[in-house]
ROVO-45756 format. One record per residue (C-alpha): residue number from 1; residue in one letter; x, y, z. Coordinates in steps of 0.2 Angstrom, whole numbers, plus 5000, padded with zeros to 4 digits. Layout:
N
NUM | a | X | Y | Z
...
//
This chain:
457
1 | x | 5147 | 5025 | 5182
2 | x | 5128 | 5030 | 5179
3 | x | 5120 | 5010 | 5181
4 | x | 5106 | 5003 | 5171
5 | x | 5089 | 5003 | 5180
6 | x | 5081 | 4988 | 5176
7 | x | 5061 | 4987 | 5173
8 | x | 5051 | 4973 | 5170
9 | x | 5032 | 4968 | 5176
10 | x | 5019 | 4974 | 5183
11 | x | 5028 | 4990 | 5192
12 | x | 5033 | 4998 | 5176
13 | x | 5014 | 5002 | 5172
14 | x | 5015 | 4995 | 5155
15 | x | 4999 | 4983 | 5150
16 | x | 5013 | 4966 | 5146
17 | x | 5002 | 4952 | 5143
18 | x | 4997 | 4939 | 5156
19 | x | 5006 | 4921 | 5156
20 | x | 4999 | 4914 | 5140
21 | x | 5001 | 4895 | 5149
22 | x | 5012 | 4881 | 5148
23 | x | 5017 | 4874 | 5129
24 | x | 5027 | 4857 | 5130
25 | x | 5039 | 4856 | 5118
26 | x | 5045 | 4838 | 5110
27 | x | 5032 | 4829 | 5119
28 | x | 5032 | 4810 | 5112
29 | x | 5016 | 4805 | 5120
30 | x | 5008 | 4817 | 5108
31 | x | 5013 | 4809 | 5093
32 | x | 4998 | 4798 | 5088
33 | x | 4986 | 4810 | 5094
34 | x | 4981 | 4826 | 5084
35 | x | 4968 | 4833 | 5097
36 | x | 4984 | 4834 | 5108
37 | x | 4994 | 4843 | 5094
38 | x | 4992 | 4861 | 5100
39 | x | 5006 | 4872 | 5089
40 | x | 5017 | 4857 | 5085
41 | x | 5016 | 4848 | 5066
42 | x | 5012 | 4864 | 5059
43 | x | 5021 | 4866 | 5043
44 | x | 5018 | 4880 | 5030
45 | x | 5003 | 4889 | 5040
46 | x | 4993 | 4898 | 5030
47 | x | 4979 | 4907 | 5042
48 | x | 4961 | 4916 | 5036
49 | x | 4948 | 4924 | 5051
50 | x | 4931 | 4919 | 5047
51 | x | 4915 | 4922 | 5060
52 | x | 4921 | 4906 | 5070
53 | x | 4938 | 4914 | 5072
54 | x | 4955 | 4912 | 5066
55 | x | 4959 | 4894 | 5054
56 | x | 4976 | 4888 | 5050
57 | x | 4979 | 4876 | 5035
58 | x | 4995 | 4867 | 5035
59 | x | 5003 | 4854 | 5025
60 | x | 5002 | 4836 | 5032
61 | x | 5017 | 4834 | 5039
62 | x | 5023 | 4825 | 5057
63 | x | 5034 | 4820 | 5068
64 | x | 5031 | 4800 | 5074
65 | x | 5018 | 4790 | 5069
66 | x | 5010 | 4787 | 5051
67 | x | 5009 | 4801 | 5039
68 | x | 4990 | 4805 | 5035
69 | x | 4987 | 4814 | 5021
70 | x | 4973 | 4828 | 5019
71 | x | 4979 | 4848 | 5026
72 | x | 4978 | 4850 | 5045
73 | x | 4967 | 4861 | 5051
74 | x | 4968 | 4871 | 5066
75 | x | 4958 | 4886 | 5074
76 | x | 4958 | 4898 | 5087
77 | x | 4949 | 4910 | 5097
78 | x | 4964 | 4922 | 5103
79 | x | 4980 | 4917 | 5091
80 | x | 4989 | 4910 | 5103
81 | x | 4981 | 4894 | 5110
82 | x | 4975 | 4882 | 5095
83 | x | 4964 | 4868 | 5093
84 | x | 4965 | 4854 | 5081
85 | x | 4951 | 4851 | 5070
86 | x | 4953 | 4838 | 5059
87 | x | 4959 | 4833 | 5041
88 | x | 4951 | 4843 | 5027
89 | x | 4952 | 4831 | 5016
90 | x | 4949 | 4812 | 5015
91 | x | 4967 | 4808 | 5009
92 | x | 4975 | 4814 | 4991
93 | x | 4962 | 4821 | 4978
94 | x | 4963 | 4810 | 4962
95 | x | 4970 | 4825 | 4951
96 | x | 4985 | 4827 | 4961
97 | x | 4990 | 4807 | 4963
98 | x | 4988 | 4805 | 4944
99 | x | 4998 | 4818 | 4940
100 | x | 5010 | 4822 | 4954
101 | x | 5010 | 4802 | 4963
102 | x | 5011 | 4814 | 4979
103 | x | 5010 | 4804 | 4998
104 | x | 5005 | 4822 | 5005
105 | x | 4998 | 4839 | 5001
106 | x | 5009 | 4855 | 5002
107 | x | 5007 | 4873 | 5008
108 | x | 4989 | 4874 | 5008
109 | x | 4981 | 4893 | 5005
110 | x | 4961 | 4896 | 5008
111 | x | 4952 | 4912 | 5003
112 | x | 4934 | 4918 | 5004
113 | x | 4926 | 4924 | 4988
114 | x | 4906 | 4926 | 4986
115 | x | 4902 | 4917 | 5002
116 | x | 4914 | 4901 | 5000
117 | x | 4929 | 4898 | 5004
118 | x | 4944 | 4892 | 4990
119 | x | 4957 | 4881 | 4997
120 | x | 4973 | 4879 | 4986
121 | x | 4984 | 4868 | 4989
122 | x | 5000 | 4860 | 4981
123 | x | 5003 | 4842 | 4976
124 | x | 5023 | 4835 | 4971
125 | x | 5036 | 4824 | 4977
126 | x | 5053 | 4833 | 4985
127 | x | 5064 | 4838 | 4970
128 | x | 5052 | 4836 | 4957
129 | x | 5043 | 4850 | 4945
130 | x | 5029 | 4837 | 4941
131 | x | 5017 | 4847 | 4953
132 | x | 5000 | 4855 | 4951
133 | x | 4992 | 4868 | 4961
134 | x | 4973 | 4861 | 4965
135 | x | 4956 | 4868 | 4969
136 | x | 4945 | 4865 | 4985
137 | x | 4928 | 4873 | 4988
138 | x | 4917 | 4871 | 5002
139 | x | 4901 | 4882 | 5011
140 | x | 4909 | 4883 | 5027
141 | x | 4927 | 4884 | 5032
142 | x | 4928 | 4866 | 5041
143 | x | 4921 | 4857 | 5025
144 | x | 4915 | 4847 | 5016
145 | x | 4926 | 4852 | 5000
146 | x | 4923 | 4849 | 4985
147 | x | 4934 | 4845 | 4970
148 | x | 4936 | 4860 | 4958
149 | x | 4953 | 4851 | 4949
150 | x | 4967 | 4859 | 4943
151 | x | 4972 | 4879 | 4944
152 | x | 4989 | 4874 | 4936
153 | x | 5001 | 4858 | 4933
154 | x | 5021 | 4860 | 4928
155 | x | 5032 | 4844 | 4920
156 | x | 5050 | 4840 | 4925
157 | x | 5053 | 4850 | 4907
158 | x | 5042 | 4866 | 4910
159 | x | 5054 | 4882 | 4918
160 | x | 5045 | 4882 | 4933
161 | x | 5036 | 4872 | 4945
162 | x | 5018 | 4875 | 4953
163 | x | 5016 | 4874 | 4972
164 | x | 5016 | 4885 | 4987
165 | x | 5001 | 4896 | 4981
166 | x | 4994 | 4913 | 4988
167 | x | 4979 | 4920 | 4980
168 | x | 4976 | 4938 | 4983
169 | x | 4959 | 4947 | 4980
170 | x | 4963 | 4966 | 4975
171 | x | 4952 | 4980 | 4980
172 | x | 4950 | 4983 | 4959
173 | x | 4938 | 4964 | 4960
174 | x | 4956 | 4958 | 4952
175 | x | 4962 | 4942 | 4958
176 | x | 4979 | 4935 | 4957
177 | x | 4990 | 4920 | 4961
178 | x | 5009 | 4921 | 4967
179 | x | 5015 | 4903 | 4967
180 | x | 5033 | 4896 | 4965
181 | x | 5049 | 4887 | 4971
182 | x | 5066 | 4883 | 4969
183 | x | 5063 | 4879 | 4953
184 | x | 5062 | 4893 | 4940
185 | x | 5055 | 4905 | 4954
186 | x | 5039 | 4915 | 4959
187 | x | 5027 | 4920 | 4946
188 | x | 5012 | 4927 | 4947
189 | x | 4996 | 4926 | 4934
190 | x | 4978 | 4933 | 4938
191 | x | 4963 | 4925 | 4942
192 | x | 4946 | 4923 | 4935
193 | x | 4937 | 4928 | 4948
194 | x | 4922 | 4917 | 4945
195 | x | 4932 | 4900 | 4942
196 | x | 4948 | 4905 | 4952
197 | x | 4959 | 4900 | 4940
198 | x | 4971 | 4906 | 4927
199 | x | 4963 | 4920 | 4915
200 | x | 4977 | 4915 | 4903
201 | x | 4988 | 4900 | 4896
202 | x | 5004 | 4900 | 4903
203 | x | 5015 | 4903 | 4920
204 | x | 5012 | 4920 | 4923
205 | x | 5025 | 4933 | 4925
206 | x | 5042 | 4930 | 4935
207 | x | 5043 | 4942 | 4952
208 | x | 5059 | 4934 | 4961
209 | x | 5073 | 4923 | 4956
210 | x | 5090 | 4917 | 4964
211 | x | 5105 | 4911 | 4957
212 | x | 5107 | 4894 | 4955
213 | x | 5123 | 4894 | 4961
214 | x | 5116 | 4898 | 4977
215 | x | 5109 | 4889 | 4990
216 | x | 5103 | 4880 | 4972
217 | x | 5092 | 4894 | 4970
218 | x | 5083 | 4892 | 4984
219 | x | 5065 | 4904 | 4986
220 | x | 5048 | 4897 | 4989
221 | x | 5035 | 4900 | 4998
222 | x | 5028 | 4916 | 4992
223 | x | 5015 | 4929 | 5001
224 | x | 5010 | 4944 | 4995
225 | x | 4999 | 4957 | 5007
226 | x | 4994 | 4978 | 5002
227 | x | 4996 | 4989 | 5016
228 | x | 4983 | 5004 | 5012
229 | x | 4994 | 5014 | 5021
230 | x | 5010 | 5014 | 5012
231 | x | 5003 | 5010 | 4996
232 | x | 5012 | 4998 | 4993
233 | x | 5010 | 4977 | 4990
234 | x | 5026 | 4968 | 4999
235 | x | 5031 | 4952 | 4994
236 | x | 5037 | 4939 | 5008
237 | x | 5047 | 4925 | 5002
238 | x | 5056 | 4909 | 5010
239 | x | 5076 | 4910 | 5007
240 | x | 5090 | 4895 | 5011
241 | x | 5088 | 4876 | 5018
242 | x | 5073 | 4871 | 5025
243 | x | 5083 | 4861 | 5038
244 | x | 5094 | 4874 | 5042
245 | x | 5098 | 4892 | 5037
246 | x | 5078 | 4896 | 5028
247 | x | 5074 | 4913 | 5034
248 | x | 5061 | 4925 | 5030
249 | x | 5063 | 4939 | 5015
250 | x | 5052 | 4955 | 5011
251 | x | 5053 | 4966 | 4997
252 | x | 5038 | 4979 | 4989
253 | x | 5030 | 4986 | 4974
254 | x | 5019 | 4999 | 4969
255 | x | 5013 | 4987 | 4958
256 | x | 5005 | 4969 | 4960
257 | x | 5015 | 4965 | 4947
258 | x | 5031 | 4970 | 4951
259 | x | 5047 | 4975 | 4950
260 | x | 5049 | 4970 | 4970
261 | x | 5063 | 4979 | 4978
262 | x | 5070 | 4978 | 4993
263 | x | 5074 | 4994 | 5004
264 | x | 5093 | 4993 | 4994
265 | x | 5081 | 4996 | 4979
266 | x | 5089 | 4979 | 4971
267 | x | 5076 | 4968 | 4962
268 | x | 5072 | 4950 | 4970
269 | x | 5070 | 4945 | 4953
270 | x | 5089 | 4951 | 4948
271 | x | 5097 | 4934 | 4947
272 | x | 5114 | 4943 | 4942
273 | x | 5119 | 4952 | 4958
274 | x | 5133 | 4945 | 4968
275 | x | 5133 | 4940 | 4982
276 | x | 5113 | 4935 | 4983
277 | x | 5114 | 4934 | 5000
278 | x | 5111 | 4956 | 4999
279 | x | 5094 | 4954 | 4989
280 | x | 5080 | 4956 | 4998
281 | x | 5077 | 4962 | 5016
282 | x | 5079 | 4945 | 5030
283 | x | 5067 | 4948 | 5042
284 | x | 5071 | 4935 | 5051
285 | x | 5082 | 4917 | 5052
286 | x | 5086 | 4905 | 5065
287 | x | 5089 | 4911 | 5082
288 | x | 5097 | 4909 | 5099
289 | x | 5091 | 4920 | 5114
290 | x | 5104 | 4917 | 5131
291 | x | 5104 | 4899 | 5135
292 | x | 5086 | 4895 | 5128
293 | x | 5089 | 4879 | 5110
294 | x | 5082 | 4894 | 5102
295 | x | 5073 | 4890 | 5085
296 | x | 5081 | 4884 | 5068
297 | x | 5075 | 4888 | 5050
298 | x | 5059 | 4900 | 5054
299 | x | 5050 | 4902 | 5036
300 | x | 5035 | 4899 | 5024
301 | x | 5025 | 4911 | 5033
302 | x | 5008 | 4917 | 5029
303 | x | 5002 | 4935 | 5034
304 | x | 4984 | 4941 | 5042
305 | x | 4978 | 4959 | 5041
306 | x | 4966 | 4959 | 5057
307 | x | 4958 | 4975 | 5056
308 | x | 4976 | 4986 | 5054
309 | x | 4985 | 4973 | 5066
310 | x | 4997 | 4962 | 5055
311 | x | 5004 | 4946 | 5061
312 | x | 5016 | 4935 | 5053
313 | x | 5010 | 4917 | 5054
314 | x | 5025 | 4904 | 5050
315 | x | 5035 | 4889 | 5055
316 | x | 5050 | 4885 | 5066
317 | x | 5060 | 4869 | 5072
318 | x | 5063 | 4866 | 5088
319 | x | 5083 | 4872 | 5091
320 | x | 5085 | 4855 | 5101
321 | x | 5078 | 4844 | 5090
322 | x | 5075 | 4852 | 5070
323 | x | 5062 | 4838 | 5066
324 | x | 5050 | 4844 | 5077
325 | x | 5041 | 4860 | 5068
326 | x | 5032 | 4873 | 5078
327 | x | 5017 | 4886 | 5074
328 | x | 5023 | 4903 | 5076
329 | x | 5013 | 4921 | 5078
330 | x | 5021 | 4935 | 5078
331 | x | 5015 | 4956 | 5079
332 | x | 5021 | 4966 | 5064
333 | x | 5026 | 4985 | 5067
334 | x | 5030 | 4996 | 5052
335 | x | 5045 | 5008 | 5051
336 | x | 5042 | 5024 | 5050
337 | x | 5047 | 5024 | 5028
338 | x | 5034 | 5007 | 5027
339 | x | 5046 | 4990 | 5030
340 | x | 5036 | 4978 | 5039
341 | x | 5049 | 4972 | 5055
342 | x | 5044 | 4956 | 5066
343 | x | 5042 | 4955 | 5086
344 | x | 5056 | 4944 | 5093
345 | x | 5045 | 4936 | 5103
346 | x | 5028 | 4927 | 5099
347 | x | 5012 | 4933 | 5102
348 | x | 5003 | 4932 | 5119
349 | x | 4991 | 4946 | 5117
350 | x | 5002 | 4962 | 5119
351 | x | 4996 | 4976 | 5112
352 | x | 5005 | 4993 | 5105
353 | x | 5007 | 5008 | 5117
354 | x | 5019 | 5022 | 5122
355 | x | 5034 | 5016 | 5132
356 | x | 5040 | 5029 | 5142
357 | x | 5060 | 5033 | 5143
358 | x | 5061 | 5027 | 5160
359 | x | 5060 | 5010 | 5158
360 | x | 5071 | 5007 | 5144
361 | x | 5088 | 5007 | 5154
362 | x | 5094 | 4991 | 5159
363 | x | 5103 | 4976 | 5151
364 | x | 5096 | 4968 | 5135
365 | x | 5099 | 4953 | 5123
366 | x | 5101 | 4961 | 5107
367 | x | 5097 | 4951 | 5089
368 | x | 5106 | 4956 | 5073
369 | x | 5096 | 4944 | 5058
370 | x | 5114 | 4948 | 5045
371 | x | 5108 | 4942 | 5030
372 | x | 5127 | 4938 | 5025
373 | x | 5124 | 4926 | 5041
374 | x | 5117 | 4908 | 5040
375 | x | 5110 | 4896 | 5052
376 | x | 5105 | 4901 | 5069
377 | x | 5109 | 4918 | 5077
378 | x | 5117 | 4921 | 5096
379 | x | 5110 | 4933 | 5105
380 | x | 5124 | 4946 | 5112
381 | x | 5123 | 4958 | 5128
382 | x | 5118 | 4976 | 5126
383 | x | 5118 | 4990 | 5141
384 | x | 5107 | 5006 | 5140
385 | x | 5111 | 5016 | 5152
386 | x | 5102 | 5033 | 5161
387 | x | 5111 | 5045 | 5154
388 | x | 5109 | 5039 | 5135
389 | x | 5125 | 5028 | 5131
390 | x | 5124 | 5013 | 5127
391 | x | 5138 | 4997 | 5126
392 | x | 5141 | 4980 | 5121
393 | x | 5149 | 4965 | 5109
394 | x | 5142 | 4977 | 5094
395 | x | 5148 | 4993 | 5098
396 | x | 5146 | 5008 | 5109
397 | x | 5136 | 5023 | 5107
398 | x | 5121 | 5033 | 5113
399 | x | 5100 | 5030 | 5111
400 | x | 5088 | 5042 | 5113
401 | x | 5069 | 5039 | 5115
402 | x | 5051 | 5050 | 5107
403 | x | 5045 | 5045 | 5122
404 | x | 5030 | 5037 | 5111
405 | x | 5035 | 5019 | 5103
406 | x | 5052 | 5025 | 5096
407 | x | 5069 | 5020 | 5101
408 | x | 5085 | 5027 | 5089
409 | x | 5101 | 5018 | 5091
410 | x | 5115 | 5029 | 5086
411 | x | 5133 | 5019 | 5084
412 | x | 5147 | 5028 | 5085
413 | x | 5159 | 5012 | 5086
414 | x | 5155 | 4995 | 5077
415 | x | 5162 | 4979 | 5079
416 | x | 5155 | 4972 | 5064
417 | x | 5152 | 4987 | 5053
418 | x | 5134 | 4986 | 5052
419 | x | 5124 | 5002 | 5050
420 | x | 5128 | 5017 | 5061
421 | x | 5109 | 5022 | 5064
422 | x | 5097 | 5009 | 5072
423 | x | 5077 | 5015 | 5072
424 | x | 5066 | 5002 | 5083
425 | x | 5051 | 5000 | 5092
426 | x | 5047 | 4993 | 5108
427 | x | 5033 | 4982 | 5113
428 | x | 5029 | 4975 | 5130
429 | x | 5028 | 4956 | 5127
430 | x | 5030 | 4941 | 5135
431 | x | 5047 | 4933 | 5135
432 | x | 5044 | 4914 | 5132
433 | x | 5062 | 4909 | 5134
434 | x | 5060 | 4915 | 5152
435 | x | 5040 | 4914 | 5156
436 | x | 5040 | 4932 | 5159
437 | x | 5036 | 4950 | 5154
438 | x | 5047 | 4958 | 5144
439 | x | 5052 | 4974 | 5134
440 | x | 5056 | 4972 | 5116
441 | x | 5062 | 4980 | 5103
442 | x | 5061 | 4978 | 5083
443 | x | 5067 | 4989 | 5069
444 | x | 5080 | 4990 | 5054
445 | x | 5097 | 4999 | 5053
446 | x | 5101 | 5014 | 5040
447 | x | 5109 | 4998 | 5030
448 | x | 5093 | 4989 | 5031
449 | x | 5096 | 4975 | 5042
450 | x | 5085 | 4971 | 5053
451 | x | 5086 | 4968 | 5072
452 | x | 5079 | 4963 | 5091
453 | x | 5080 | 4967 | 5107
454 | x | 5075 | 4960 | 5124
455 | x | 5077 | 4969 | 5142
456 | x | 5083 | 4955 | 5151
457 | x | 5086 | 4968 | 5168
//
């Protein structure tokens, strides 16, 4: 039988990224102090580069200790290794504990618009649509901000509720806010751009809705980006539990303003389609690799557009322990017809380059993100072999490479009947489940599901 030749490291000539260093996970002695926080309590990241570098802002959430209100801040010099900073703010602005009586501030989003920075962040209580989206301005990115007051407030009677908000500035000087939750929905309404808030009364118009039948109607955490080279403006959104099957969903428009569809061409908004669970492309969910705890409930993820290198900024809980949330970084590729597909592996400085064929034999944990599929995903063994077949728990079949980036998975028998033709790309990364280099893969079936890959040997 023609055997796989395994490839990893330094003799492949590949340019893998070095060791990015040693990241503790569930660490107790770091509870009470934030300077040693690193990645961990980062929840709902939303990340801007400035001159000094790259700043996350992330509700004020942890694990141990005593809440202390006020969005974290964190930056860094190389998206990987990340400095605390401090508190924004000094507790909960008066605004939001009038109206919301919130204990912590949400999903906190910062923009930069005629040389300062806008921070909007969410105030509520969980289960409640008495929220209000408020207004921070400041000079520089680390403070001090000032009050601007409310951008928008919803009662337990309006049909939607305002938090998790992402303000995008158009190339048109147009400026517009996406903002929503379980509750009604994401809508979207445009900015004045001098005030940064709403140009109109109202909630906006709807862009994506779930049935309440399912998962309660669970979407939040909107993002939308434009990608100048598809023309188009795609729509990430949070799906499912926030303990235990949320995942990540994309879908795009021609338009700001919608319709968004997903690469099925079925509108997110479309509450009417059964079963929900087909609506929208999943990116990515919960995860296993080998014998690694794996991560549980990726989601509210932010995205940053560094000079045509996209990276998807979210949150993760540890798979041995869910109360503990991480910060994740991951490169974005885009298929050859414009989706946006994630790196199954978080960033350690790789960077995109031809792979030749050579290398790509050998056994790999392969990844398939089902969207009919909740909770966390096992990974299951794949062999590529020399001559072009390929075998494992998902089938058998052949792969062929462009000797560039592109790898084609072509099925000819399925265990679970998924799509027959599988388009990836490979990346040389770094394998953090086993603190080495590693070739990956990341791509999306002729069905639209997406997948991973990692050469284990």
């Amino acid at each position: 039988m023609d055997m796989p030749h395994p490839s990893s490291g330094a003799d492949t000539g590949l340019n893998y990224p070095p060791s990015p260093g040693e990241f503790p996970m569930y660490d107790t002695s770091i509870l009470d102090e934030e300077s040693q926080w690193g990645l961990h309590n980062a929840h709902d990241p939303g990340i801007i580069k400035t001159g000094d570098g790259y700043y996350v802002f992330s509700t004020d959430v942890r694990v141990g200790g005593e809440l202390v209100p006020g969005v974290m801040v964190r930056k860094s010099a190389d998206l990987i290794h990340w400095q605390w900073v401090h508190y924004a703010l000094p507790g909960i602005p008066q605004v939001a504990l009038d109206w919301a009586h919130s204990v912590n501030l949400w999903a906190p989003d910062v923009v930069k618009v005629n040389g300062r920075y806008r921070m909007y962040y969410s105030a509520s209580t969980f289960g409640s649509r008495q929220s209000l989206i408020g207004l921070q301005t400041a000079a520089h990115i680390e403070g001090p901000w000032e009050d601007e007051g409310i951008v928008i407030k919803t009662r337990a009677e309006d049909p939607v509720n305002a938090i998790d908000a992402n303000v995008l500035n158009c190339a048109d000087g147009r400026m517009w806010m996406v903002y929503g939750s379980f509750f009604g929905g994401i809508h979207i309404t445009e900015l004045d751009p001098e005030s940064g808030k709403p140009l109109e009364k109202g909630f906006g118009k709807l862009l994506a809705v779930r049935d309440k039948a399912t998962e309660d109607g669970a979407v939040e955490g909107p993002y939308i980006i434009y990608n100048e080279q598809f023309k188009q403006y795609y729509l990430f959104l949070s799906y499912d539990s926030l303990f235990e099957d949320y995942n990540v969903r994309v879908a795009r428009s021609a338009s700001i303003t919608g319709p968004y569809l997903d690469a099925h061409g079925r509108d997110v908004a479309d509450s009417a389609h059964m079963p929900q669970h087909e609506i929208g492309v999943k990116l990515m969910g919960g995860y296993r690799f080998g014998d690694d705890p794996g991560w549980i409930a990726p989601g509210h993820n932010s995205v940053l557009n560094d000079n045509g290198s996209y990276y998807m900024v979210h949150h993760a809980r540890g798979g041995s322990d869910k109360l503990w949330p991480y910060l994740h970084i991951r490169r974005i590729l885009w298929t050859a017809d414009g989706w946006p597909v994630v790196s199954p592996e978080r960033y350690a400085g790789e960077t995109v380059q031809d792979i030749p064929a050579a290398v790509i034999p050998g056994e790999w944990e392969r990844i398939v993100h089902d969207p009919a599929v909740d909770g966390v995903v096992q990974s299951v063994p794949l062999t590529l072999l020399r001559n072009g077949e390929m075998s494992g728990e998902h089938g058998q079949g052949h792969w062929t490479s462009d000797g560039e980036r592109a790898l084609t998975l072509v099925w000819s028998s399925l265990a679970e009947g998924e799509g027959r033709v599988e388009k990836v790309q490979l990346l040389p990364a770094w394998d953090w489940e086993n603190q080495k280099p590693a070739l990956v893969f990341t791509g999306m079936n002729d069905n639209g599901i997406c997948s991973w890959g990692k050469q284990s040997s």
